[in-house]
N, C-alpha and C positions, 0 to 999 in steps of 0.2 A: 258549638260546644254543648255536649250535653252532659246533664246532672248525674252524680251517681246516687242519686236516693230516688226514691219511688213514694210517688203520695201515699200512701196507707202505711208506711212508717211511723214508729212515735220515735219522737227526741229522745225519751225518757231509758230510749233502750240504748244510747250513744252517750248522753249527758245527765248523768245521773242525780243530780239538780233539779231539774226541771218536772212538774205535774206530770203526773202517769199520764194524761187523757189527750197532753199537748203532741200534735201532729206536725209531722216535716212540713205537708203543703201549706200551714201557718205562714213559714218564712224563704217563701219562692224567690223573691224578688232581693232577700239580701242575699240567699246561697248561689245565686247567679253570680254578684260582686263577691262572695267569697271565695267561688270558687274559679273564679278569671285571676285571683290573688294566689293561687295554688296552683296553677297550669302554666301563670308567670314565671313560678318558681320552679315547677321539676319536667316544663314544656311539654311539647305538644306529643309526642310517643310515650313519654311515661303518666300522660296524666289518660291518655285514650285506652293504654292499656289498665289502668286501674278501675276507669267506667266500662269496658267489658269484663269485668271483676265482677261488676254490679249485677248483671244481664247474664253470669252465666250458671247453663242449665246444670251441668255438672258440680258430681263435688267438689268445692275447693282445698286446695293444700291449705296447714297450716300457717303455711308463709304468705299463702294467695291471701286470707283470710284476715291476718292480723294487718297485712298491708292494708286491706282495704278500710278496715275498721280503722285504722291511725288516720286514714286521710279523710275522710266522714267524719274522724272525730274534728279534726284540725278546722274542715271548712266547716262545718255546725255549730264550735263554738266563736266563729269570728263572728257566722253569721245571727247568733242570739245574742252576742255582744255588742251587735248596733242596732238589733232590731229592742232591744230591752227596756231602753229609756222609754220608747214610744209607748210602751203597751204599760207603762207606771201612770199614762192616763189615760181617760175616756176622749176620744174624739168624736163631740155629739153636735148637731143643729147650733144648739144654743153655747157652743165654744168647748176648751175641753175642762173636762171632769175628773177630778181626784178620786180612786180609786177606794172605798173603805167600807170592805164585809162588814158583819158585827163580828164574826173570828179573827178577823185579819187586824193587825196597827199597819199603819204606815211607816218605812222605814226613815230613820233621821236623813240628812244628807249626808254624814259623813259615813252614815253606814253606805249609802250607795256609790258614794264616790272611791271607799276603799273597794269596795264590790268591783265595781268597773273598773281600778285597775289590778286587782286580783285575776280580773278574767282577760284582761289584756297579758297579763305574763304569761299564763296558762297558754294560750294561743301562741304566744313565739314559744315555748315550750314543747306543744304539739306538733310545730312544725320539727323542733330541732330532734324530734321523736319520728318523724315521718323521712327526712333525712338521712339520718342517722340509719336505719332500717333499710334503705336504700340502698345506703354504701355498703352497708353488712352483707344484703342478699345478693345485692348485684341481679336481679330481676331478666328475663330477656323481655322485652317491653314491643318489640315488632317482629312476629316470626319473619322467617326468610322468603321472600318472594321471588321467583325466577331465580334471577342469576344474583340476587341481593341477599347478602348472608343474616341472619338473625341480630338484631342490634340490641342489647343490655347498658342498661341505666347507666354504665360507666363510659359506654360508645356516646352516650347522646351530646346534642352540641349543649343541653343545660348544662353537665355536668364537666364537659370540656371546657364551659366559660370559664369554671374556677380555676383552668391552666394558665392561665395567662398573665399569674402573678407568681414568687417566689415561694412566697407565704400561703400553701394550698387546703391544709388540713388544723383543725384546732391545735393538734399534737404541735404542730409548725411556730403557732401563733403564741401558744400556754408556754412557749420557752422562754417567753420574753414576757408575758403578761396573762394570766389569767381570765377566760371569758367564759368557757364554758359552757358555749352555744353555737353549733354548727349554722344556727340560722345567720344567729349575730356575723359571724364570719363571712355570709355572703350579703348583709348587709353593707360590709368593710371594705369589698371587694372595689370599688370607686374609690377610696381615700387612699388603696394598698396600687392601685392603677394609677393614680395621680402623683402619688411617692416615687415611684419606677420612673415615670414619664418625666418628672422637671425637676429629680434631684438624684436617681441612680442613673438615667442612659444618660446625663450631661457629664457625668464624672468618668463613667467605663468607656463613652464613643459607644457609636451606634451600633459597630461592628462587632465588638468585645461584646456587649450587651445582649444582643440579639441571641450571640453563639454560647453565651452561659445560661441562658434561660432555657434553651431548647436541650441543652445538657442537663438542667435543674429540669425540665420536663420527662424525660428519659432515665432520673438518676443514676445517669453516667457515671463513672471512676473513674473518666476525665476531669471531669470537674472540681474546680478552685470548691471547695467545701468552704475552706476562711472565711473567701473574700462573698461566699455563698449567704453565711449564716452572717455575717457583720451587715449585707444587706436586706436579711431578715428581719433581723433586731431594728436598723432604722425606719423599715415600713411599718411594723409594727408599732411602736411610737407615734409616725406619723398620722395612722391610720385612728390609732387613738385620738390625738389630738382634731383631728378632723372629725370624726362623731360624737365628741362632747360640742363641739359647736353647732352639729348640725340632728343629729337623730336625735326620739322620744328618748327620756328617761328611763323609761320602764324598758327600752329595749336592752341599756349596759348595764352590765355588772352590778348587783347593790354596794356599797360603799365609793363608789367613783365620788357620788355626788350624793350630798348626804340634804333631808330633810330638813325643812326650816320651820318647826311651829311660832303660829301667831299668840300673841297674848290677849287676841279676843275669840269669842267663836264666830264663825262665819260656814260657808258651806263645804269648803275643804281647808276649814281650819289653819292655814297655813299664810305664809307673809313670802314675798320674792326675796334671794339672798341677800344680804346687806353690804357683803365683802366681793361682788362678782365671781362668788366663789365656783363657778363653772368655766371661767374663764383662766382663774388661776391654777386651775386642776389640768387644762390645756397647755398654758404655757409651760407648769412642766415637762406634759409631756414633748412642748416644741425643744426646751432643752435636751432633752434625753433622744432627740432627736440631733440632734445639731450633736450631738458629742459622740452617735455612731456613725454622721456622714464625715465628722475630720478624721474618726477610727481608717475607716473606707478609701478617705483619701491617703493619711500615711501608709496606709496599707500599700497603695497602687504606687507610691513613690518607687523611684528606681533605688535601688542598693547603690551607696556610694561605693566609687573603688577605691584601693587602697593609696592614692594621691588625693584624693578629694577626702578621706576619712580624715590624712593627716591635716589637711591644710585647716580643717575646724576645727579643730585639737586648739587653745585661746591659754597660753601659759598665762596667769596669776601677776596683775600691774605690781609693782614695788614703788607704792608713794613716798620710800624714804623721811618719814615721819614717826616722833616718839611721843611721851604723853609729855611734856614741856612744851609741843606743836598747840595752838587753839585752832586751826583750821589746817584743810589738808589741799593742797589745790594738784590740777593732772596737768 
């Protein structure tokens, strides 16, 4: 895997933060693990064609151009955001050394700690800008070789992974719950797979299951739409409830889970919730799950016919009792 920056790059011209004088080859060693974090994510054909992006002689489109700059941005500020901490001291012989110009102060730690996860949002943000730009241009990412046709950002198997659930696009997901982040959504992608796997194909059978999804992949006009969207809504939910147990904070929603200040100072100032309140923000949503899979199920129930309608039809007991009765017995 190779880099898309070239050493005599400055940062300063991508992350506009940073010292004029600071250089890419400064931070070799994180933009490696930043950017195996992004090849991760939009695989091996789209991430090859955006570093022949880097390399190429000719002029670039505006589209070639802004791609490249989005993903440069995205892995440049992962990768300054772990190399950050290190470079706040001196690593000298004699241990390491605290940093202090005569112009410069030192920042508090709450200033650094909001810092670090400011620059943490920013980062899923870029991605969901790198993304997003994706879906919009639709890129051809490996011209056609021989008898192999040209393959575009929507052919590749990255972006084929996100078929393989109900729930495929934010528009999909914002109907039941707002998120906001194309990244976040393929974060979700596990909890929205595990929904499907041991509480939608047990309820449709395998065979129903199989033939509605490949119709939901196709957006068929065959397809049950109801019984389509009632198993939307409970993935959704479930997928919730599963990333408040398991993923960073800073990746969901703000208000999901709300801040807890301590009443002393300390380095991030704050105390763990007192009420499990991350957990009861889950159970909700494990109710509002539980209340689209009995939807799901009455749904799939057979229509009574008109002997079985009558025979639940329960006429009204007559206890034969007035207000002179003290008790009423059946």
């Amino acid at each position: 895997m190779k880099l898309i920056f070239n050493d005599e790059e400055y940062a300063k011209d991508i992350l506009s933060f940073l010292d004029a004088d600071f250089q890419v080859k400064e931070l070799t060693a994180e933009l490696y693990t930043a950017s195996r974090e992004v090849y991760n994510l939009i695989g091996q054909e789209t991430y090859s064609h955006i570093q022949g992006l880097s390399v190429k002689e000719e002029e670039k489109s505006e589209d070639e151009a802004f791609l490249l700059f989005n993903a440069k941005y995205a892995i440049l500020l992962d990768a300054w955001r772990h190399h950050a901490p290190s470079r706040d001291l001196s690593h000298t012989l004699n241990g390491r050394k605290m940093r202090n110009d005569t112009n410069e102060k030192s920042a508090f730690e709450w200033m650094v700690n909001n810092d670090n996860e400011n620059l943490e949002r920013k980062y899923y943000h870029s991605l969901d800008t790198l993304l997003n730009l994706l879906d919009e241009t639709n890129p051809v990412v490996k011209t056609a070789e021989g008898e192999n046709p040209d393959i575009k950002w929507k052919n590749t198997e990255a972006y084929k992974s996100t078929y393989n659930v109900f729930v495929r696009t934010t528009k999909d997901f914002e109907a039941y719950f707002p998120i906001h982040s194309r990244y976040l959504l393929e974060k979700l992608q596990p909890g929205m797979s595990k929904c499907q796997r041991t509480e939608i194909k047990s309820r449709l059978g395998a065979e129903r299951y199989n033939a509605l999804l490949e119709l939901a992949k196709d957006a068929s006009e065959d397809a049950d739409n109801d019984l389509i969207e009632l198993i939307k809504e409970a993935t959704v939910y479930y997928a919730m409830a599963w990333a408040i147990r398991r993923l960073r904070v800073t990746l969901l929603p703000e208000g999901i889970l709300q801040k807890y200040k301590g009443e002393r100072v300390n380095s991030k100032n704050s105390k763990p919730p007192e009420k499990m309140e991350a957990e009861l923000a889950a159970q909700s949503f494990d109710q509002d799950t539980k209340k689209a899979l009995l939807a799901i199920e009455d749904y799939l129930k057979p229509k009574l016919t008109e002997t079985e309608a009558a025979a639940v039809i329960v006429s009204e007991p007559n206890y034969s009792f007035d207000d002179d009765d003290s008790f009423v017995s059946t």
